[in-house]
N, C-alpha and C positions, 0 to 999 in steps of 0.2 A: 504494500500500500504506500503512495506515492503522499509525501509532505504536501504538495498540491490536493491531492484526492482529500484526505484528512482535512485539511485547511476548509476546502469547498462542504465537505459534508457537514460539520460542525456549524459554517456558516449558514446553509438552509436548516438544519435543524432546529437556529435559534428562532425564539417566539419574536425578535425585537426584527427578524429580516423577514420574516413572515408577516409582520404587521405592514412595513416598508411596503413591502412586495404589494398589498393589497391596497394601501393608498395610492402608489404611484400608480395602479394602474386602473382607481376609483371604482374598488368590485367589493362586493360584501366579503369580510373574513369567514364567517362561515363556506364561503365557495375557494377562499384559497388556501388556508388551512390542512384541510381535507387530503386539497390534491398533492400540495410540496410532500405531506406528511407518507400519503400513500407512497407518492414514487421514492421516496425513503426507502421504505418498509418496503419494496420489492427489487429495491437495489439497482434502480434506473436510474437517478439521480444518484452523487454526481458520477459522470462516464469518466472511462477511465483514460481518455486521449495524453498522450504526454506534452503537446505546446499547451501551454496556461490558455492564451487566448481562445484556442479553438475549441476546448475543454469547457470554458466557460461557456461562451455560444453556444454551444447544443444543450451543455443546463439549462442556458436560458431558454432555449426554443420548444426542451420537454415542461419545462414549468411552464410556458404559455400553454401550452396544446394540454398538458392538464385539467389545466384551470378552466381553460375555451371549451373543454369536454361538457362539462356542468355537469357533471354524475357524483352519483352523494356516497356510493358503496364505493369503497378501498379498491375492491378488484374490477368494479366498473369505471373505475377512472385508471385504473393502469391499464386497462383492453383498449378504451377508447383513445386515450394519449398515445398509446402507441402506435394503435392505428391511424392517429389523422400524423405522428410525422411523419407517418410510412408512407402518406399518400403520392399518386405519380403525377406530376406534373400532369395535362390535359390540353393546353392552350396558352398560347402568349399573344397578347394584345400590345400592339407600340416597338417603335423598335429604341435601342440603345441613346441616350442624349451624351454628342460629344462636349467634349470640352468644359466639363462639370465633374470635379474631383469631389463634390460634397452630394454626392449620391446615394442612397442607403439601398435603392431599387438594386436587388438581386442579379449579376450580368453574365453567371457562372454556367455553364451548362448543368439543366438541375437534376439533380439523384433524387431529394424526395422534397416531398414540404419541411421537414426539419431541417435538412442541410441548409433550404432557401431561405430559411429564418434565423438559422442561425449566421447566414450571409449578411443578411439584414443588419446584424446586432454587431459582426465586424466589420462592416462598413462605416457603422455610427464610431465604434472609438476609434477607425482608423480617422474619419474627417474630426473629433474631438481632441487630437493629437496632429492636425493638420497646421499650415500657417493661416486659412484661412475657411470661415464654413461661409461664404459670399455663392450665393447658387446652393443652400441648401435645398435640399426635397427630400422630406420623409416620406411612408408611406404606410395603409393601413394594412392589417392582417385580421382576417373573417377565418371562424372556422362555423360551417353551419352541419343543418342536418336534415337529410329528405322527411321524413314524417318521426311523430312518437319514438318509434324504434331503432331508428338511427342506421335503417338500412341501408344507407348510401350517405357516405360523410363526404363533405366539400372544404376547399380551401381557396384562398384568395390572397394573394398579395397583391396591393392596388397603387398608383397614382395620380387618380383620378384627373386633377389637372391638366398632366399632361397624357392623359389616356392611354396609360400603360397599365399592363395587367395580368398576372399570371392566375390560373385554375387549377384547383386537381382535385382529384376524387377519389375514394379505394375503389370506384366502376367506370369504365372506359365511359367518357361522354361521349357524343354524336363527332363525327366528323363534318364540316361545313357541307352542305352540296355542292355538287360542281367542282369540289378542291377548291383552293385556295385558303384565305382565311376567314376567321370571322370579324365582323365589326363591330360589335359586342356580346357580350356572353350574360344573361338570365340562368341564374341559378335558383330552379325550385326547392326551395328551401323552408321549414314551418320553424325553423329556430334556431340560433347560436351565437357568440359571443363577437364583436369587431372591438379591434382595440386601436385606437387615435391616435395618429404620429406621435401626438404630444404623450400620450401612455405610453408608447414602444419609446420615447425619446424618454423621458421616466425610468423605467425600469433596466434600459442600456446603463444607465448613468448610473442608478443603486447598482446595479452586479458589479461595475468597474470599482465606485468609492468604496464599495464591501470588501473588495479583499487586495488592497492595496496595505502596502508594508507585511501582506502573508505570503506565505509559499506559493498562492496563486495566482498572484499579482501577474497581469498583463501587460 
């Protein structure tokens, strides 16, 4: 067990970064509690990656996709957190903006909805360690759910502004007709959580001041 691992576990376990965790990102403690505590308790949190940074980032991307889960049982919020970072990418709306190093929008080729969130999250401390963040854009992150049962989970990372947009789903969506792309994407959805630049801009900034002077320090 790595002095980084040790450092990060200790610091989700406390009740004072659990409180943190739920203001910054304005949810009821009862819904975040739950979830840090579950992926605890099944040894998801923290992963065991050896760069500090990268290790962080996907903490953070499992405690969002927990939380975003909204499921009350311990092992329903470890199924469904798992499942929505597993989900496959689906669709890309926009293409890349040049010339903007203060981007948070995802530009990787993507492996799952976690890896793109946890892109997200190192993007932000790489432009917070930048000379400048001039040409900021954040962006939001939706995780939803097709009905009651949660037969079909969706994801979204968004920049609405400039109409950029990624989707994914644990079920193949539709391909466009005709080929090509689409020009926007509806997502039937009866429920789930979006979190606001300024909450993902929040919760980057608590992971980074939390374990700064620890073994995990980024």
């Amino acid at each position: 067990m790595s002095d980084s691992f040790s450092a990060r576990r200790q610091l989700f376990q406390s009740a004072l970064f659990q409180d943190q965790v739920a203001d910054r990102l304005e949810l009821d403690r009862g819904l975040v509690y739950p979830a840090i505590n579950a992926m605890l308790q099944a040894d998801m949190i923290p992963c065991r990656l050896s760069r500090n940074h990268k290790a962080l980032a996907t903490d953070g991307a499992m405690i969002l996709a927990a939380i975003g889960g909204r499921q009350s049982l311990a092992a329903s919020i470890v199924r469904v957190g798992c499942a929505v970072c597993a989900m496959n990418m689906q669709h890309e709306i926009g293409a890349p903006q040049r010339g903007s190093g203060a981007d948070m929008f995802p530009t990787s080729a993507s492996f799952s909805f976690g890896t793109d969130v946890a892109e997200v999250l190192l993007n932000l401390w790489r432009i917070s360690r930048g000379s400048s963040t001039k040409g900021f854009k954040g962006v939001t992150i939706g995780i939803y759910w097709s009905d009651v049962l949660g037969s079909t989970l969706f994801g979204a990372i968004e920049q609405p502004s400039l109409g950029r947009k990624r989707t994914y789903a644990t079920q193949a969506l539709p391909a466009p007709p005709g080929g090509g792309d689409w020009e926007f994407i509806q997502m039937s959805a009866v429920g789930g959580t979006l979190y606001s630049p300024m909450s993902i801009l929040r919760f980057g900034a608590l992971l980074d001041t939390s374990v700064e002077e620890t073994a995990a320090a980024i």
